[in-house]
C-alpha positions as CSV (number, residue, x, y, z in Angstrom):
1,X,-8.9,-5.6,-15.1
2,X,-5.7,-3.9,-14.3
3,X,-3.6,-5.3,-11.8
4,X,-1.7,-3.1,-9.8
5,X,0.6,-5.1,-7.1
6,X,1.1,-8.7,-6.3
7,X,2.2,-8.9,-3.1
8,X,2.9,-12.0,-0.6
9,X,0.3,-14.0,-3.2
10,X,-2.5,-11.2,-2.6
11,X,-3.3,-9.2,-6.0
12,X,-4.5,-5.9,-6.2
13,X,-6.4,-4.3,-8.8
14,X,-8.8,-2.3,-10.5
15,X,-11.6,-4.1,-12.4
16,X,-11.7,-1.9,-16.0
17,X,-15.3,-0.9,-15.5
18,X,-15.3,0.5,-11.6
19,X,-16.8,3.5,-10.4
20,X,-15.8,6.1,-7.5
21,X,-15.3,6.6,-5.1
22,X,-11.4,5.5,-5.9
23,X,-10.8,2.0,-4.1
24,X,-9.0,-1.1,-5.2
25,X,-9.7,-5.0,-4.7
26,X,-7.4,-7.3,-2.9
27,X,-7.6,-11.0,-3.9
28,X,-6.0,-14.2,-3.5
29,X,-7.5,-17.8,-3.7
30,X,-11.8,-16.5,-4.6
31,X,-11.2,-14.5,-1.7
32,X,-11.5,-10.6,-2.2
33,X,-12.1,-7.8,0.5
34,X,-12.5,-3.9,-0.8
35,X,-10.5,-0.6,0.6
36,X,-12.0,2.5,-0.4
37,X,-9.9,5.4,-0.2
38,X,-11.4,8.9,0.8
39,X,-9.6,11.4,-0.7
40,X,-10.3,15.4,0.1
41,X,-9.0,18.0,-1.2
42,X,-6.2,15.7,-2.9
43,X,-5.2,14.1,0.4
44,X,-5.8,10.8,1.7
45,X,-7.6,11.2,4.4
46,X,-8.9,7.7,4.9
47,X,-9.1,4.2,4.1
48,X,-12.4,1.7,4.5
49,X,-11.9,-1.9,4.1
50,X,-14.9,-3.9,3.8
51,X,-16.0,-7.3,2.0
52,X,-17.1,-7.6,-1.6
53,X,-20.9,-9.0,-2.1
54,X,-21.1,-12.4,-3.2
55,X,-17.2,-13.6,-2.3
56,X,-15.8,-14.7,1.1
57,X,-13.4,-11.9,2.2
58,X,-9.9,-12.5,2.8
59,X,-8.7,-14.2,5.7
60,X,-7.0,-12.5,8.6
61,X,-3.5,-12.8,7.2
62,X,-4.3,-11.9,3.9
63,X,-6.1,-8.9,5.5
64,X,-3.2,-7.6,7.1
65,X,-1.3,-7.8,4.0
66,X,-3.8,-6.1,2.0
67,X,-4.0,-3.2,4.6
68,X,-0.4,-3.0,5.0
69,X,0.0,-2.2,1.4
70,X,-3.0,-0.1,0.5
71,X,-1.5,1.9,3.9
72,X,2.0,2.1,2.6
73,X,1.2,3.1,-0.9
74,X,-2.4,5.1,-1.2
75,X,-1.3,8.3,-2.5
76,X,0.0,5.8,-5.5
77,X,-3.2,4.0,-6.1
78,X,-4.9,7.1,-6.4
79,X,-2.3,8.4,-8.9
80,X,-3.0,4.8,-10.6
81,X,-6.7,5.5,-10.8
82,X,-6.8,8.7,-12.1
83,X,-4.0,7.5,-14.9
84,X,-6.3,4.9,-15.7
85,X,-10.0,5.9,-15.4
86,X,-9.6,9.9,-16.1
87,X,-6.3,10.1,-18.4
88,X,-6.7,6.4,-20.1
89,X,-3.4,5.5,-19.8
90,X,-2.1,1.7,-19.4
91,X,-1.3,1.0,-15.8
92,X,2.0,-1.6,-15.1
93,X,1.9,-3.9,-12.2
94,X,4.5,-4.3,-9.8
95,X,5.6,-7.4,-8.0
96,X,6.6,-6.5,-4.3
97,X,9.2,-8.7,-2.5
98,X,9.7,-7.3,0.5
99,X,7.4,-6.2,3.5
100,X,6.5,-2.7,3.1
101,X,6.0,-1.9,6.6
């Protein structure tokens, strides 16, 4: 379960056995919420957020967090995935201080 960001007590991450299309999970307090990111012909082209099945998404603050940094650093998390899932390499988390807007 790699975590990739912490960030205003929301934590981003992979779980070690997901699947595409490339997205990452954003949770804080058994909340979690989803943003899948659609990427064609190695651009971002867009991001879906959406609740996980089973767990209470996250709250409208939390959300805006989560969307502010899946927003600011996608073209990262996609880089992160392919390290991870295609090249198997180990993936270090980052602790973010400041607001990335």
């Amino acid at each position: 379960m790699p975590k990739l960001y912490e960030y205003y007590g929301l934590i981003v991450m992979f779980y070690a056995n997901e699947h595409d299309p490339v997205h990452v999970h954003g949770k804080t307090q058994g909340r979690e919420s989803r943003a899948e990111i659609i990427v064609i012909n190695g651009k971002v082209e867009q991001i879906c957020y959406e609740p996980v099945s089973g767990r209470p998404p996250l709250e409208a603050g939390e959300m805006r967090y989560f969307e502010e940094l899946v927003n600011a650093r996608a073209d990262e998390i996609v880089s992160k995935w392919i390290d991870f899932f295609v090249l198997h390499k180990p993936i270090k988390a980052e602790r973010i201080t400041r607001r990335l807007k």
